[in-house]
C-alpha positions in Angstrom: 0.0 0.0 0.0 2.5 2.1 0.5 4.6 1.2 -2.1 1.7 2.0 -4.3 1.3 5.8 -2.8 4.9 6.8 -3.0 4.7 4.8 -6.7 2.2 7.6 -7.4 3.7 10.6 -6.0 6.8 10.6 -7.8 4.4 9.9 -11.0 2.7 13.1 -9.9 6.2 15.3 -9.7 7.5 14.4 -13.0 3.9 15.0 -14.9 4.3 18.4 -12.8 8.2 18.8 -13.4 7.4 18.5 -17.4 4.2 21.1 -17.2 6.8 23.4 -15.7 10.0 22.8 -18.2 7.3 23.3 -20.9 5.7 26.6 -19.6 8.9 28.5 -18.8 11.5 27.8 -22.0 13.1 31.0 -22.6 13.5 32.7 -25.5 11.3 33.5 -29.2 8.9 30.8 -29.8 9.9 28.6 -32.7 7.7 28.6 -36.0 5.6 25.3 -36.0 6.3 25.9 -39.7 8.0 27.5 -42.4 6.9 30.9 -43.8 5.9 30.5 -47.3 4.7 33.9 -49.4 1.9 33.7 -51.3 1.6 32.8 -54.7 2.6 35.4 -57.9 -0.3 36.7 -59.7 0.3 39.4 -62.0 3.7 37.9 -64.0 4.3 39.1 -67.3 6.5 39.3 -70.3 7.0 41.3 -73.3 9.7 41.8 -75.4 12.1 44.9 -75.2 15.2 45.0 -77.8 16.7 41.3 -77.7 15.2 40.4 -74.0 12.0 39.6 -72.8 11.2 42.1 -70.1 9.1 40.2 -66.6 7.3 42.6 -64.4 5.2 41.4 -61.5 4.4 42.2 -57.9 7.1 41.1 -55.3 4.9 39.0 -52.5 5.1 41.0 -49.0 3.1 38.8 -46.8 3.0 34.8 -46.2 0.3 32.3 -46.8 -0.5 33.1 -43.1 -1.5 36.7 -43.7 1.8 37.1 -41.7 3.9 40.1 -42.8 7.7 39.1 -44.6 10.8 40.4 -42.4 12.5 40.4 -45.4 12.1 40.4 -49.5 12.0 36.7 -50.4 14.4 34.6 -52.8 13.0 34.9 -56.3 13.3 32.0 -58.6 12.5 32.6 -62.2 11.9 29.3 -64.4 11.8 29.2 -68.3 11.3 27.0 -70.6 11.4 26.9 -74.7 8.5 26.1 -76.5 8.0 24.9 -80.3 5.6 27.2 -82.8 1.9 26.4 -81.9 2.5 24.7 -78.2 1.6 25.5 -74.9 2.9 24.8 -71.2 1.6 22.1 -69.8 2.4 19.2 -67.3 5.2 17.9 -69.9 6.7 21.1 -70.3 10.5 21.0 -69.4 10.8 24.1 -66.8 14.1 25.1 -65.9 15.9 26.9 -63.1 17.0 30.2 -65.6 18.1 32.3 -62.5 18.1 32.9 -58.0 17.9 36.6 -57.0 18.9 35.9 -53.3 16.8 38.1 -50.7 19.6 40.8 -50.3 19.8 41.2 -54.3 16.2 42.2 -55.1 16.7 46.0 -54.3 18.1 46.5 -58.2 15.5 44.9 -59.7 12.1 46.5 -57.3 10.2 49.3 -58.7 7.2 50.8 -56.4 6.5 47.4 -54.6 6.8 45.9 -58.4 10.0 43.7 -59.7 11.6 44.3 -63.2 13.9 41.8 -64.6 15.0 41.4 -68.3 16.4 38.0 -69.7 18.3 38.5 -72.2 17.7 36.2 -75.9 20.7 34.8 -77.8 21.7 34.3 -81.1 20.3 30.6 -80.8 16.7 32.0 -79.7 16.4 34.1 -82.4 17.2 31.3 -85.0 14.4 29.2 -83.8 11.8 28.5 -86.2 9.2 31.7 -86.7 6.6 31.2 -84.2 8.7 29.6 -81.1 7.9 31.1 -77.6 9.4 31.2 -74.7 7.1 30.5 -70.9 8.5 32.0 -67.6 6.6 31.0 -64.3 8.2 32.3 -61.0 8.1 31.0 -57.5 9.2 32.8 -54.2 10.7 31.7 -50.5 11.1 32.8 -47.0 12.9 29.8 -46.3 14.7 27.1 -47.6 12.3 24.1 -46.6 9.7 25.4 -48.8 9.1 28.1 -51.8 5.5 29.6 -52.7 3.2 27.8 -55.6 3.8 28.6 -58.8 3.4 32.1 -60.4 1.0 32.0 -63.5 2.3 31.4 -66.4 3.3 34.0 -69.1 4.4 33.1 -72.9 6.0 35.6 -74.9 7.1 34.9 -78.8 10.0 35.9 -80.2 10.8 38.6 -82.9 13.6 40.3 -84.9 14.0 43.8 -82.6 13.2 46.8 -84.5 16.2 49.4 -84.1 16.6 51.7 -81.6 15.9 55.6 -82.2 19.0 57.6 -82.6 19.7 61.2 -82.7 17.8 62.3 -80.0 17.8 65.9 -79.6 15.8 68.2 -77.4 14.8 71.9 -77.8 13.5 74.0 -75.3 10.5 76.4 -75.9 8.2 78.7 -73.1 5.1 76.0 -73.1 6.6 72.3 -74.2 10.0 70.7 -74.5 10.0 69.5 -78.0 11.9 66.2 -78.5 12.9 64.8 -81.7 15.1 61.9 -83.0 15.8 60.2 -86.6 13.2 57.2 -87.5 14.4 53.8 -87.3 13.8 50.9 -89.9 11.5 48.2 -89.4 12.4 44.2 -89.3 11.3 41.9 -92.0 7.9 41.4 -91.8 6.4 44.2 -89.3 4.7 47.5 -89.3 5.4 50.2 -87.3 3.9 51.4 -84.7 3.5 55.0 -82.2 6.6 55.6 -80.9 7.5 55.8 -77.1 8.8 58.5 -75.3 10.1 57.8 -71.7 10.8 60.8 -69.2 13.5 60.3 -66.0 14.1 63.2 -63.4 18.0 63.4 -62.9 19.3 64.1 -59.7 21.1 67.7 -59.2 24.5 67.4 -60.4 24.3 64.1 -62.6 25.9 64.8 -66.2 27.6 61.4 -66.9 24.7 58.7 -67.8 25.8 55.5 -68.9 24.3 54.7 -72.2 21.9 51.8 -70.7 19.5 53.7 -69.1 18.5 51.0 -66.7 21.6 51.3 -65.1 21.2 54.8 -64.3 20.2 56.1 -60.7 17.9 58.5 -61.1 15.6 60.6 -58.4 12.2 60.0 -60.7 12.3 56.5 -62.8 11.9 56.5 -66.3 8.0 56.8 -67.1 6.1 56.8 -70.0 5.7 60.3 -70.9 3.4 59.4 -74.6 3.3 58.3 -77.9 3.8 60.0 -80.9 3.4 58.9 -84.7 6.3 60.7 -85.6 9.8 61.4 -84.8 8.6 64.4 -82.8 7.0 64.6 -79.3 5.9 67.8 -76.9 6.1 67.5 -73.5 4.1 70.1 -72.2 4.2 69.1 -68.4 7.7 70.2 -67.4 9.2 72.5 -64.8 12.1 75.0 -65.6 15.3 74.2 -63.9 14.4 70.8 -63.4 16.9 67.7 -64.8 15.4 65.8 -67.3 16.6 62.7 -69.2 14.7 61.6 -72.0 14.8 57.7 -74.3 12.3 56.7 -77.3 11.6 53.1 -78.3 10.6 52.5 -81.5 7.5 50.0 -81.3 7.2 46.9 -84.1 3.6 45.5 -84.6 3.8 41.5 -86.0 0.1 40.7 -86.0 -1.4 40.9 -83.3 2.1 41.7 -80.9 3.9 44.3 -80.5 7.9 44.4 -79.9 9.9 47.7 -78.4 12.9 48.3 -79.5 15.8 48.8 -76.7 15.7 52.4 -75.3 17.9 55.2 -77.7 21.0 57.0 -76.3 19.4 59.3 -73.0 19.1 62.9 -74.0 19.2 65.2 -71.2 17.9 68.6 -70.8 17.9 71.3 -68.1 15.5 74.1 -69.2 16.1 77.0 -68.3 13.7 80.2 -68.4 14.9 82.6 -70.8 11.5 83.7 -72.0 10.3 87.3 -71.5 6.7 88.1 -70.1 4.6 89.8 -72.7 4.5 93.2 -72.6 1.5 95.1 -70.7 -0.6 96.7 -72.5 -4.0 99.2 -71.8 -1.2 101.9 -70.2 -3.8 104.7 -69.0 -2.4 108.1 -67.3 -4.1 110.5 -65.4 -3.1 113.6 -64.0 -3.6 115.1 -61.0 -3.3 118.8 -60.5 -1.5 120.0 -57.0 -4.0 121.5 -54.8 -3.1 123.8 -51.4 -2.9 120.1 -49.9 -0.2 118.5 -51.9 1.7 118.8 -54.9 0.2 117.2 -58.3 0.7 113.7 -59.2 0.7 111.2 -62.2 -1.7 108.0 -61.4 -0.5 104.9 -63.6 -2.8 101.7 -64.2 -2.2 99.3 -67.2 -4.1 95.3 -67.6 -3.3 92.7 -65.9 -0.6 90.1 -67.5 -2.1 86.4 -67.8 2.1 85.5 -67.6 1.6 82.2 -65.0 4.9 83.4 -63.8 4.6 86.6 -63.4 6.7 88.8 -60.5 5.4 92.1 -60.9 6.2 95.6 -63.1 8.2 98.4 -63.8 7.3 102.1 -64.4 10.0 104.0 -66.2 9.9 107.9 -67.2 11.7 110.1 -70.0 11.7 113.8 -70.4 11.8 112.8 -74.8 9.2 110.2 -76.4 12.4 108.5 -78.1 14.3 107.9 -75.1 13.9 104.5 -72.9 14.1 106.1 -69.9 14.6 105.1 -66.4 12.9 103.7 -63.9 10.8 105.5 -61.6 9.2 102.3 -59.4 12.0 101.6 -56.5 10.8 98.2 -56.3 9.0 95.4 -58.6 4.8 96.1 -58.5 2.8 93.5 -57.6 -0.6 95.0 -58.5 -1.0 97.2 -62.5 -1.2 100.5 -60.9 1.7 103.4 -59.5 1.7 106.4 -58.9 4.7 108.9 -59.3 4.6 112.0 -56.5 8.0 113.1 -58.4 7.3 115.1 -60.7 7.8 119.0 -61.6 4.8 120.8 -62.1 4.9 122.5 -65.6 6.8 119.3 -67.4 6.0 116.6 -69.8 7.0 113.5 -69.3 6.5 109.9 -70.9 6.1 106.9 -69.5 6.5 103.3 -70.0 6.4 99.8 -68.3 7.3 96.5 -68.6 6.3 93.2 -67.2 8.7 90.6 -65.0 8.7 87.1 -64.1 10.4 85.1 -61.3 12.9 83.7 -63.4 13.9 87.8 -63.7 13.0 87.6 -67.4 11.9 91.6 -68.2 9.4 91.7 -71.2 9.4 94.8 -73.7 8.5 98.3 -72.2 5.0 99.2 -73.7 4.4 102.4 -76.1 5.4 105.9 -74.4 2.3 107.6 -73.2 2.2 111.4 -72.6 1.3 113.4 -69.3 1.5 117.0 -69.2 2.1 118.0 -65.8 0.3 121.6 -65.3 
């Protein structure tokens, strides 16, 4: 009997002892688990110049709704397909290329990744139709990577030619780009070409000649199409760094192929371009009184100038002569009036328009006051 109590007892104090040992372990819990992201989506592929460009958004959260601590591993599979077939469960995928976790900052564009395979001589000599299908997958860790991406499939064309001779002139309302037209591969018609827009940062002069590998403070955008070698871009700022590509665009049926992007042209404008000149001058004058001595009252319309800093009054004894300026500072509102003058004068008056680049526009025609 008591054999049997102590028997249960010690029982008791290990069930007890392992309840404890289990309650208190220190440190982070360990995932029951690994973390997988969840699948790819959006993936596709086009081609740019003599690679096929993928774009699709990097994963951020698991399968668990958990947030990533980190960007995942990317693995990008490819494989070649004959004129007419599709990917299917005897397609022959292959492992084309591993962007480890700390590698993806190159290739991420606002939350979305951009990553160009480059074709060889031997893809373009496949037979006219071939294709090529990309699928990508993801992981946290290494036990396990996310499903498959969906799967894109992108044929294969001769590249049209870059654009070359990019120039870029500067006018008051549009930057006006042009560039020499490119030929067309066997086989295609052309298409609007593209114009892409980057902002610079302050100082940059030396680009290197592929774009892509340029670090700029805006990313190249799409700025427009044009059906010629000429494109305004009317939504600019002066004094802001702008680098500029065009891609010519090849249609084959029902695809279209851009060519690789042209030399960058870059451009800072700058604000050379006078206000126009005011115009409606009116004068009246007003006779001195006991009071105070007589006056000349100046008001002129309003400039429409988006830019515009204010105006300058200048005065001249003779109707040919430029004059000088009367106004000490730059007039914010159309109107002045000069307490300067000697009675029993004439003098003539002009004024001019300003913006806040300091452009000065034209003075306006002389008009007359007689001062009695």
């Amino acid at each position: 009997m008591i054999r049997a109590a102590a028997l249960l007892v010690f029982s008791f104090c290990l069930l007890a002892c392992a309840l404890v040992a289990g309650c208190a372990a220190p440190g982070e819990p360990t995932a029951r688990h690994p973390v997988v992201p969840v699948a790819i989506t959006d993936l596709g592929a086009r081609q740019y110049g003599n690679a096929l460009a993928l774009t699709f958004t990097l994963p951020t959260h698991s399968m668990d709704r958990e947030a990533l601590p980190e960007h995942p591993t990317i693995e990008i599979y490819r494989a070649a397909l004959t004129p007419g077939a599709i990917a299917d469960k005897k397609t022959a995928w292959r492992l084309a290329y591993t962007i480890p976790s700390e590698q993806v900052d190159p290739y991420l564009k606002a939350a979305h990744i951009e990553f160009r395979d480059p074709l060889t001589p031997d893809d373009f000599a496949r037979a006219i139709g071939s294709s090529m299908a990309y699928k990508v997958r993801t992981r946290a860790a290494k036990a396990r990577a996310s499903e498959d991406s969906n799967v894109v499939i992108a044929r294969i064309y001769p590249a049209p030619e870059a654009p070359h001779d990019v120039r870029i002139e500067v006018t008051e309302t549009a930057l006006i780009v042009n560039w020499a037209e490119s030929a067309m591969p066997p086989g295609a018609s052309s298409r609007p070409y593209r114009v892409f827009r980057g902002v610079m940062e302050p100082g940059e002069t030396n680009l290197p000649q592929d774009i892509s590998q340029a670090k700029l403070k805006a990313p190249l955008e799409l700025e427009g199409n044009s059906p010629s070698s000429e494109f305004r871009d009317s939504h600019f700022e002066f004094a802001t760094p702008y680098v500029y590509t065009v891609r010519t665009v090849a249609q084959f049926g029902a695809d279209a192929v851009e060519s690789a992007d042209s030399a960058p042209a870059v451009v800072t404008p700058r604000d050379t371009f006078p206000p126009a000149t005011p115009t409606n001058l009116e004068i009246t004058v007003v006779p001195a009184t006991n009071q105070a001595p007589a006056y000349v009252e100046l008001s002129w319309a309003i400039s429409s100038e988006g830019d515009l800093a204010g105006y300058s009054v200048y005065r001249s004894e003779r109707e040919d002569a430029p004059g000088e300026r009367v106004s000490t500072e730059i007039l914010p509102s159309p109107t002045f009036r000069d307490i300067s003058v000697v009675a029993g004068k004439r003098y003539y008056y002009r004024v001019s328009a300003l913006d806040r680049a300091g452009n000065e526009s034209p003075k306006s025609s002389a008009e007359q006051a007689d001062v009695p």
